[in-house]
C-alpha positions in Angstrom: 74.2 1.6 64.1 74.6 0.5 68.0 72.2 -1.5 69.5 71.6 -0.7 73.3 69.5 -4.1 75.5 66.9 -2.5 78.1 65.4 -5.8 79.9 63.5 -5.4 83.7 64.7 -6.3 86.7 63.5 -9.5 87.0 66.1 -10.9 84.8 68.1 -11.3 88.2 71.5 -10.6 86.5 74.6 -9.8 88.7 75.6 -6.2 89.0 79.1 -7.2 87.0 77.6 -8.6 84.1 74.7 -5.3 83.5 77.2 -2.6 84.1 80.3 -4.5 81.8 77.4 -5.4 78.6 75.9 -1.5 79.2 72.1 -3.2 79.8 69.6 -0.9 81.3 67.6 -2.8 83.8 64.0 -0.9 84.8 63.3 -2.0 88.0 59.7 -3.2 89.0 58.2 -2.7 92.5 58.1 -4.5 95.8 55.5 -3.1 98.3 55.4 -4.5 102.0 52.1 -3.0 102.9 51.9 0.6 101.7 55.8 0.9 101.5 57.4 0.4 98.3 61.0 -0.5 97.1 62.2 -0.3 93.6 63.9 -4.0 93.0 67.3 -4.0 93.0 67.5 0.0 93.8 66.2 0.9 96.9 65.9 -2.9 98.7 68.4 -5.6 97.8 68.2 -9.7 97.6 69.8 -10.0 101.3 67.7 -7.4 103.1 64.0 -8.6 101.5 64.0 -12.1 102.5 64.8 -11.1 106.0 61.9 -8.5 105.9 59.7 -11.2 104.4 60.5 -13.9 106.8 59.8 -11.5 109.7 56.6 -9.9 108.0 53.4 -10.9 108.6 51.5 -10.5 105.3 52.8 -11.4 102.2 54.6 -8.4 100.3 53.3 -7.8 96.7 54.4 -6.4 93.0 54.0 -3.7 90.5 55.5 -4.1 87.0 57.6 -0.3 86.0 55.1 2.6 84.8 55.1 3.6 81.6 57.3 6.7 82.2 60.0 4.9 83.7 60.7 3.0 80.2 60.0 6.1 78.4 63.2 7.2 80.8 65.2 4.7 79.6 64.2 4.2 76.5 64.9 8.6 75.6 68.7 8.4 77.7 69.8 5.7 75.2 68.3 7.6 72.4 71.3 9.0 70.1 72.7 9.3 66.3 72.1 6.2 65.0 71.2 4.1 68.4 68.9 1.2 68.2 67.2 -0.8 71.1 65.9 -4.2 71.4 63.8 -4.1 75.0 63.3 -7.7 76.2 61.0 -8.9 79.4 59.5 -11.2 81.8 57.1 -13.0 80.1 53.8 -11.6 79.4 51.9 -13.8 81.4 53.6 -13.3 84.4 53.5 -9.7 84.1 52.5 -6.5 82.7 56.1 -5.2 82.4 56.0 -6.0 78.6 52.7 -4.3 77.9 54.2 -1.2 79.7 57.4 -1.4 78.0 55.2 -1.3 74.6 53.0 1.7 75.7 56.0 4.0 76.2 57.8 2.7 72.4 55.0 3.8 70.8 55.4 7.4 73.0 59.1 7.9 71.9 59.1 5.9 68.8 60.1 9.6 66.5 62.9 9.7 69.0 64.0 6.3 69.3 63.5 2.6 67.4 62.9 -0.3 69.8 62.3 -3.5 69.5 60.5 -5.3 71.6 60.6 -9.1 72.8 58.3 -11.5 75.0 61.3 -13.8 76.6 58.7 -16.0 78.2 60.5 -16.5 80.6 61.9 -15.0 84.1 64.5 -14.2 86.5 68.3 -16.2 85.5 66.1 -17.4 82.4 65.7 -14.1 81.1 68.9 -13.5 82.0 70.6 -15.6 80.0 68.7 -14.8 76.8 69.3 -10.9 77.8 73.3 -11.8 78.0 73.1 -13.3 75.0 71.3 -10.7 73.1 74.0 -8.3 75.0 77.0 -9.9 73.3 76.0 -10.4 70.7 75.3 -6.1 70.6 78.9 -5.7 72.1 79.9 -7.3 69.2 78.6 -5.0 66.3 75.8 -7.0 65.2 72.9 -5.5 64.2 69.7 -4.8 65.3 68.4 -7.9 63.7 71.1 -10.1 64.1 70.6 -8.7 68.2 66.8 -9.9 68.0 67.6 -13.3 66.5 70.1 -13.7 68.7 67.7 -13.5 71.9 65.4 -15.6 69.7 67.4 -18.2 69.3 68.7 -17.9 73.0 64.6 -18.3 74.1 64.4 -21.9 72.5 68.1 -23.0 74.5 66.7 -21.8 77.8 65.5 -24.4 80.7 64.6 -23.1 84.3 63.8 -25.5 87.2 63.2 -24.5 90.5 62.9 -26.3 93.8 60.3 -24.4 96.3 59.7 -25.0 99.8 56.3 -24.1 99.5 54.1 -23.4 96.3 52.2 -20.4 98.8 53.8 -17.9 97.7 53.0 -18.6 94.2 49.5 -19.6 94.7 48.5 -16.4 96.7 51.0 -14.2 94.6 48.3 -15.5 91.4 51.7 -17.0 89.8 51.2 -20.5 90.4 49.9 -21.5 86.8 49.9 -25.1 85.8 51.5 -26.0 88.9 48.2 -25.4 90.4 48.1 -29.2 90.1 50.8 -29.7 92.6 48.4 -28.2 95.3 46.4 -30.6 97.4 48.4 -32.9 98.2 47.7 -35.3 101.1 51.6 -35.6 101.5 54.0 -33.3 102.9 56.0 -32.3 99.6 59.0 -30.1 97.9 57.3 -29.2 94.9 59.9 -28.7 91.9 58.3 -26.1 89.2 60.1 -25.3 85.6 59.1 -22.2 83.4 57.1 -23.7 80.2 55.7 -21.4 77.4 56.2 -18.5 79.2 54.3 -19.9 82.7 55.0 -21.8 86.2 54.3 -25.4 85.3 54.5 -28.9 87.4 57.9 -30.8 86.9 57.8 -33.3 90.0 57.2 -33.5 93.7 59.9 -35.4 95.8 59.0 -35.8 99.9 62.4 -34.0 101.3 64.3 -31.2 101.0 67.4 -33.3 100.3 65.7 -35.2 98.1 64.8 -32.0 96.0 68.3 -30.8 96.2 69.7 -34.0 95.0 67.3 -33.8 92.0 68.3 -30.5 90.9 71.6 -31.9 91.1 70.9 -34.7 88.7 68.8 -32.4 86.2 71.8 -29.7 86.2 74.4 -32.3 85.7 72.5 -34.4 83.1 72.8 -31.2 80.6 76.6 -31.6 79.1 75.6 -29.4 76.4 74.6 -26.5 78.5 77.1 -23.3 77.8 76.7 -21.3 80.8 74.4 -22.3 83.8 72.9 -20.2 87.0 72.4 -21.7 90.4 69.9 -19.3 91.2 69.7 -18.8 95.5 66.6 -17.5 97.2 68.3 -15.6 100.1 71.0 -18.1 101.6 73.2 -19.5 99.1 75.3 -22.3 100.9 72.8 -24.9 99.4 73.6 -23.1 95.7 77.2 -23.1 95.9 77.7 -26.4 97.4 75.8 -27.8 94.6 77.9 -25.4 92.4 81.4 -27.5 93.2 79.5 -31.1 93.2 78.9 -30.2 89.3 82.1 -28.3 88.3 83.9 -31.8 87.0 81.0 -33.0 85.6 80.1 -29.5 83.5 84.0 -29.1 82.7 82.6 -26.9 79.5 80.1 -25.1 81.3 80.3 -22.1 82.9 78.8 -21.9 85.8 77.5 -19.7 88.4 75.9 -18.7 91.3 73.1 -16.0 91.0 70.5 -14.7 93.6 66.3 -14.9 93.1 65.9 -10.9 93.0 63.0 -9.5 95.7 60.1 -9.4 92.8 60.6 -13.1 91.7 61.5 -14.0 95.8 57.8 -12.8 96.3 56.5 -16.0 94.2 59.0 -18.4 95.3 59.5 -17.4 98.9 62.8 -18.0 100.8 65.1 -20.6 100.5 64.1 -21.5 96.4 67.4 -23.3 94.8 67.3 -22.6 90.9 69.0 -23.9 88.1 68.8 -21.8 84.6 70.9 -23.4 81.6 71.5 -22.2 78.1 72.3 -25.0 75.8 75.2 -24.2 72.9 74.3 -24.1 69.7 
């Protein structure tokens, strides 16, 4: 039987790597006021952080109706196809209650599986590419799921904001509510733990964040592949990139972009790092 992976679009995964593993990303929503843009579709990376830099009120999301995973879910649906469906976390987002809704609409047409990644953007990612090989492979619908399982416990995101704003008035902000307050002008650094935005540390410059994320990515010599995830610009990210390549010489590594739903939370200018560990 094939498997087929169906994942949202927050998993922030280049074009390249969806279209050559045959994922089907279902794209959330990005209102600015009473205008809406599917992510990734009709409004890309480059074009929303300029909109949100010159906007005035903060643009908002919707996690994918119902019918649009029934969509995706029914064009996969064929002799003998499988699917194993895997999203944001579900407290982030409603994407994965959706997502459940519309498998138990088509399940006489279609078996999916479903799976809380708790986790988001390159995160996901990486546990969707995983689970994507792994189907490109042969493997079955079981050895799919275990796959991403295993992937989920590999997984470390940490991400260096300029702001924690656009989290807090997003609703997104979690544990790392306890950054807030501050007396001290700070560059709060947030990582993704049990499925929600948690504290990591506070450092007083932006440098000084940059040179941290520099000195968590390059302190992971088991990590197998690795994101530098850019919010919007991306000369930070891939000058970063080349400072690690000869201390990761087994890693592979990559720069990859903060879509427009996860740029509402962590505004412009958010430098990421998302590793998978080997095995």
């Amino acid at each position: 039987m094939a498997v087929r992976i169906v994942t949202d679009s927050t998993c922030d995964l280049p074009p390249a790597d969806v279209e050559r593993y045959g994922i089907t990303v279902v794209p959330l929503t990005v209102f600015f006021g009473e205008e809406a843009f599917l992510d990734g579709v009709e409004i890309s990376g480059s074009d929303f952080y300029a909109r949100m830099v010159a906007s005035k009120s903060l643009p908002r999301t919707s996690q994918p109706s119902v019918e649009l995973f029934q969509d995706a879910y029914r064009s996969l649906a064929g002799d003998g196809v499988e699917i194993v469906s895997i999203h944001v976390s579900s407290k982030l987002s409603g994407t994965l209650n959706a997502a459940s809704i519309a498998r138990e609409v088509v399940k006489h047409d279609v078996h999916v599986d479903l799976i809380d990644s708790y986790n988001v953007s390159l995160g996901l990612g990486l546990i969707v590419l995983e689970a994507a090989r792994a189907a490109q492979s042969g493997a079955t619908l079981a050895e799919v799921v275990a796959t991403a399982r295993r992937a989920m416990d590999r997984v470390s995101v940490h991400v260096a904001v300029d702001t924690l704003e656009y989290l807090q008035k997003g609703g997104r902000i979690g544990r790392a509510r306890s950054l807030l307050g501050s007396v001290l002008s700070i560059k709060p650094i947030v990582c993704v733990d049990d499925g929600e935005v948690a504290p990591f540390e506070r450092v007083r410059t932006r440098a000084k964040a940059i040179e941290r994320m520099f000195e968590l990515a390059s302190g992971m010599p088991r990590a197998k592949e690795m994101f530098i995830g850019c919010g919007g610009d991306d000369t930070e990210g891939r000058a970063l990139l080349e400072r690690l390549r000869p201390l990761l010489p087994h890693t592979e590594l990559r720069i990859g972009y903060l879509g427009p739903v996860v740029g509402v939370y962590t505004g412009p200018n958010a430098l990421g790092i998302a590793a998978l560990e080997r095995e």
